[in-house]
N, C-alpha and C positions, 0 to 999 in steps of 0.2 A: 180733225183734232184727235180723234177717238182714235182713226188708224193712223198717226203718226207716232201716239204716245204706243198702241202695240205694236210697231213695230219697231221701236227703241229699245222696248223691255223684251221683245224678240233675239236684237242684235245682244243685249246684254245679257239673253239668258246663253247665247249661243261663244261670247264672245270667252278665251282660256287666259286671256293677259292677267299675270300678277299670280296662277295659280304655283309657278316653280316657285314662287317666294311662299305659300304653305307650307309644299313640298321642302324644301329647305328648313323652314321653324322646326317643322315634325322630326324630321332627318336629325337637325342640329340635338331638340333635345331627347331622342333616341338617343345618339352617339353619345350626350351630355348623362344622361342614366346608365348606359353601359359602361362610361369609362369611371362615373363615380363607384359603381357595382363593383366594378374591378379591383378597384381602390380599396373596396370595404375588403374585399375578398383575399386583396394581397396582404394586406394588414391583418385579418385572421389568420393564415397563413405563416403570418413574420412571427404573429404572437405566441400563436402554437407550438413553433420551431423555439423562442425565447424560452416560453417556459418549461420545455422537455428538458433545455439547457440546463436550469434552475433547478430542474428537478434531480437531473445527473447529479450536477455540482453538487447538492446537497447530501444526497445518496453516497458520492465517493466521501464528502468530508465524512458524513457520520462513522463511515469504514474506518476512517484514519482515524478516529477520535476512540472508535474502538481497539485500536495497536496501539494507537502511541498513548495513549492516556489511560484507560482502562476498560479492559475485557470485560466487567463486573457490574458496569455501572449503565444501569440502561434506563433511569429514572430520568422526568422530567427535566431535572434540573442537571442531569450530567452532560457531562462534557458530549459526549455520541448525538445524545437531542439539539443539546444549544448549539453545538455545530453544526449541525446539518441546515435548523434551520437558518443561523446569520448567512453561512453560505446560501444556502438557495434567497432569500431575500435578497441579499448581492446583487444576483443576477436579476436584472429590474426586464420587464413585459411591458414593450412600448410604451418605455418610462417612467413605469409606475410599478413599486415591488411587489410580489406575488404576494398572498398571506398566506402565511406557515404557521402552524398553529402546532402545540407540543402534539395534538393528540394526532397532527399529521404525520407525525413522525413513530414508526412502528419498527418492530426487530421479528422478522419470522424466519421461520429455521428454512434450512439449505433440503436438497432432497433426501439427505440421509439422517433427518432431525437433529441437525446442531445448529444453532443459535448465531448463525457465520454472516447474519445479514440486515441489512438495513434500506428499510424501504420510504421515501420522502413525497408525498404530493404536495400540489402548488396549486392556486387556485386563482382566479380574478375571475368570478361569478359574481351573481346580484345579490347573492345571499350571505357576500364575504360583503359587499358592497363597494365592489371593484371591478365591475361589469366593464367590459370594453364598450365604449359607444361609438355604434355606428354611422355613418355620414348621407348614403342614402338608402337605409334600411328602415328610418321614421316614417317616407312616403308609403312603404311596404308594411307599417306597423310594426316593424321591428327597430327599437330605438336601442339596444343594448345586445351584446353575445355574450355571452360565458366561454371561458376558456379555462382548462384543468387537465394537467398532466403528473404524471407517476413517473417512477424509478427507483433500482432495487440496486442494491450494489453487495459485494462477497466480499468478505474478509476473509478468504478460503486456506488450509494451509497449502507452503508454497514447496513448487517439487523440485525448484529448483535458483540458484544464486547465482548474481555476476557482483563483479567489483569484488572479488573475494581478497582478502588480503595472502601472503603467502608465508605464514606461518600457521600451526595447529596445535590447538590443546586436546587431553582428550575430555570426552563429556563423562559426566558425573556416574557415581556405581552406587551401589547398596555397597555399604563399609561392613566387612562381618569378621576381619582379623588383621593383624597384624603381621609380617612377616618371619613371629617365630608363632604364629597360630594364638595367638592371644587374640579372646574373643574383646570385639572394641564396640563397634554398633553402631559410633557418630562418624559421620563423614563432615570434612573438612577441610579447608586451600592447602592445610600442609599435608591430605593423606596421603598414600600410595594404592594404588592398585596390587594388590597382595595375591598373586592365583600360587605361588611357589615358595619354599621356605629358602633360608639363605642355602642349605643342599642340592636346591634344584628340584624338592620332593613336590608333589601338589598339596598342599594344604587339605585337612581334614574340611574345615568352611570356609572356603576360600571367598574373595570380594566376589562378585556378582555384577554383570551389568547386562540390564535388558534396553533392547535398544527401541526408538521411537516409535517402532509398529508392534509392538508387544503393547498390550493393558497396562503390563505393571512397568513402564518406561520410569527409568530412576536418574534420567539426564537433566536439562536444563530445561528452565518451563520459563515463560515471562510472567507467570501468575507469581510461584515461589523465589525468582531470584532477582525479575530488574531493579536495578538498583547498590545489588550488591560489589561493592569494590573489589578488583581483582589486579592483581600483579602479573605478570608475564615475563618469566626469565629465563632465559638461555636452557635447552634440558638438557639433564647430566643425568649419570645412572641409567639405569637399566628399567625401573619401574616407572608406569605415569603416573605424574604426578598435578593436581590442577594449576598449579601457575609456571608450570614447563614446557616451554613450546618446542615444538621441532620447524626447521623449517620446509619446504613446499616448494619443492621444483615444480614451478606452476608453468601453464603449455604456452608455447610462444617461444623459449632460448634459455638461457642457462646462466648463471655468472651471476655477480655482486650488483654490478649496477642494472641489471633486468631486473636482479630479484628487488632492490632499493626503489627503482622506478614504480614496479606493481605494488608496493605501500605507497607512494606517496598520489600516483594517480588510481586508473582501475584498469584493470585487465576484464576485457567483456567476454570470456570465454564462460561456458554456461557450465557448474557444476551440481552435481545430481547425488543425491543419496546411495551410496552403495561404491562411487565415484574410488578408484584405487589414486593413493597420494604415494606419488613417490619423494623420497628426501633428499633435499638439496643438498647438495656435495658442500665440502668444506664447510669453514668456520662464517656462519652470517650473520654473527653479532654486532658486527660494523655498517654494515649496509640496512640490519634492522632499522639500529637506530638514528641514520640518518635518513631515513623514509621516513618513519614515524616525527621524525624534527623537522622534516620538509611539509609532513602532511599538518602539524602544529600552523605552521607557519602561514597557513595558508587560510587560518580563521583562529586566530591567536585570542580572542576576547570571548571565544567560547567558553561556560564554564558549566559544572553541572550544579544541579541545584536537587538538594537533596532530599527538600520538603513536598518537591513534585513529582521528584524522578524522572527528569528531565534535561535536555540543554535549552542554558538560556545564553540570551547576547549573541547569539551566532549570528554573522553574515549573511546566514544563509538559511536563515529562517529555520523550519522543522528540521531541513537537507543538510546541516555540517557534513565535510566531509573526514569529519574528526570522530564521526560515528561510520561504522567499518562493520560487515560482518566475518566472520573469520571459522575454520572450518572446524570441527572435532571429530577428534576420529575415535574408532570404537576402542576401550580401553581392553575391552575380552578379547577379542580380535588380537588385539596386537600382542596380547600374553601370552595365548596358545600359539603364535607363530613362533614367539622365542620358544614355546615349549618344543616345537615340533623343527625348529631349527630354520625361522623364517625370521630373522631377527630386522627389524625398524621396519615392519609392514603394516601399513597403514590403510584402513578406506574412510570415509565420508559418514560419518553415524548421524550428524545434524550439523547445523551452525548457531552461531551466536553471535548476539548483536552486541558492540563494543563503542566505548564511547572511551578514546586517550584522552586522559587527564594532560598529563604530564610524563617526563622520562627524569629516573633519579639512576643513574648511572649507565649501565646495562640493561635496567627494568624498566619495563611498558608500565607505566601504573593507569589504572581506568575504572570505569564502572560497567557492570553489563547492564544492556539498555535492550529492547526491542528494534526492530529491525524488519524492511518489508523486501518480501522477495517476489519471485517470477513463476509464471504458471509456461512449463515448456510443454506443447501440445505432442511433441513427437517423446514424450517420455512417461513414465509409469507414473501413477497417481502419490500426491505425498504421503505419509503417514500421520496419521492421525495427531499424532504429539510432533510435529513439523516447528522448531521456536518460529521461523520466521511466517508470516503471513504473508497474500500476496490479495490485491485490492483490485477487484475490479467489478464495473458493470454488467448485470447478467438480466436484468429485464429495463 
């Protein structure tokens, strides 16, 4: 009895049947732990990727809210703050919005200390109480991850425009006479640029204009002028004057319906500070303003609003294409050339951002608005007084 019973628990200690069905358990939940593991891991990964997103978005809007809305305003309650965070909240972290908090939202200066920038974090930690939970990081004692991402965005000036419209005004001067030398002082939409008396002599004080990479830049700013209503009429005479344009044989072909075409759509050729304009031949007062009625037409419910300094109702969101930038040229520039016997020579001193109202005859009537431009790496850095800004991500 004694040797029958060991030698059964013999055969039994000896005997392997049923051990691949351990081998298998173990196996299966191995696999079953690594493929949950992975799981956890791709989804930290999705989350991380999410809220970088969240964080950009937020980062560009604050940029935009700083041009379109105001350079000025960098308090909690302004526009730069509450934009940045609605957008980055927007962007939801495996379904759930990140929290953005004002004091998340910061402005630190650019490497040459101006104030060109806006920086947004995002956050779903434990301490927001928005921890991401994990699936099998409980057995491992970890029931929750944090996730928290940054981003900085540039409002930098821009060195350079596309979509430029093909007519040009010049930009603004120090007003110091009149052209029989009468001292004046106020500039104005009706001045004249004044370097020569009606003799051809040079004036004793004559206007004065310093252009955008000077200190004392006496052009167009968005801080002192958006908003301001401006006219655009055909130019006559000899001297510039602000709401007299010339027009801009722009690159691409020549003629009425090319020039008519680049108002109403965009010519993407890239234009640069310093940029020589040559003047379109003949009379383009007809093709203006059927560009300009074409480019109406194309967001008709647009209108500006004068309490924001802004469009509203547009089709097309912030983007109308009924807001245009448009070139100026230097108004000294082109005086000493008539002096020196360079008569209608033009370059690039800035641009300005324009928003068409309406056409009451011949005349463009609009408002100057802000305007975002382009950072061209193969070209010389903008000047510091640049109207247009150009927006982009830099950390």
């Amino acid at each position: 009895m004694q040797r029958s019973i060991r030698t059964r628990l013999g055969r039994l200690r000896s005997d392997e049947s049923g051990m691949s069905l351990v081998y298998l358990a173990i196996g299966f939940m191995t696999f079953m732990a690594a493929s949950t593991l992975a799981i956890d891991v791709g989804m930290f990964m999705t989350a991380r990727s999410q809220a970088q997103n969240a964080a950009d978005a937020g980062a560009l809007a604050g940029a935009v809210a700083l041009v379109r809305d105001s350079w000025t305003d960098r308090t909690t309650t302004g526009p730069a703050v509450q934009g940045a965070m609605a957008t980055a909240k927007k962007n939801v972290v495996i379904g759930t919005a990140p929290s953005v908090l004002t004091s998340d939202v910061s402005f630190p200066n650019d490497p040459a200390g101006q104030p060109t920038r806006v920086q947004v974090k995002v956050f779903r930690t434990t301490s927001r109480q928005t921890a991401l939970k994990t699936l099998i990081g409980p057995l491992f004692g970890v029931s929750t991850v944090d996730i928290a991402a940054s981003a900085i965005a540039e409002a930098a000036p821009a060195n350079a425009m596309t979509c430029v419209k093909p007519f040009m005004i010049p930009d603004k001067w120090q007003e110091n006479s009149d052209n029989k030398g009468k001292t004046t002082g106020t500039w104005t939409t009706s001045s004249e640029f004044n370097l020569l008396d009606s003799k051809g002599t040079v004036l004793p004080n004559p206007d004065v204009y310093y252009p955008a990479g000077d200190p004392r830049y006496t052009g167009y700013t968005v801080a002192n002028d958006k908003g301001t209503p401006l006219t655009l009429r055909a130019g006559t005479g000899g001297d510039p004057n602000p709401s007299f344009y010339y027009s801009w044989k722009m690159p691409g072909d020549t003629g009425g319906n090319f020039y008519s075409d680049n108002i109403a759509g965009c010519n993407t050729s890239l234009v640069h500070w310093g940029d020589p304009i040559v003047q379109e031949p003949g009379n383009m007062v007809g093709p203006t303003v059927q560009g300009v009625q074409a480019l109406i037409d194309q967001d008709p419910n647009a209108q500006w609003d004068t309490s924001c300094k802004c469009v509203k109702n547009s089709a097309f969101g912030t983007n109308s294409p009924r807001v245009f930038p448009i070139p100026l040229y230097d108004p000294g520039y082109y005086a000493s050339g008539k002096l020196n016997g360079r008569d209608a020579d033009f370059k690039v001193a800035n641009f300005l951002g324009f928003f068409v109202d309406s056409l009451s005859g011949n005349s463009v009537q609009g408002h100057i608005t802000d305007i975002v431009g382009v950072i061209d790496t193969s070209a010389g850095p903008a000047p510091a007084a640049a109207f247009p800004k150009a927006i982009r991500l830099v950390q």
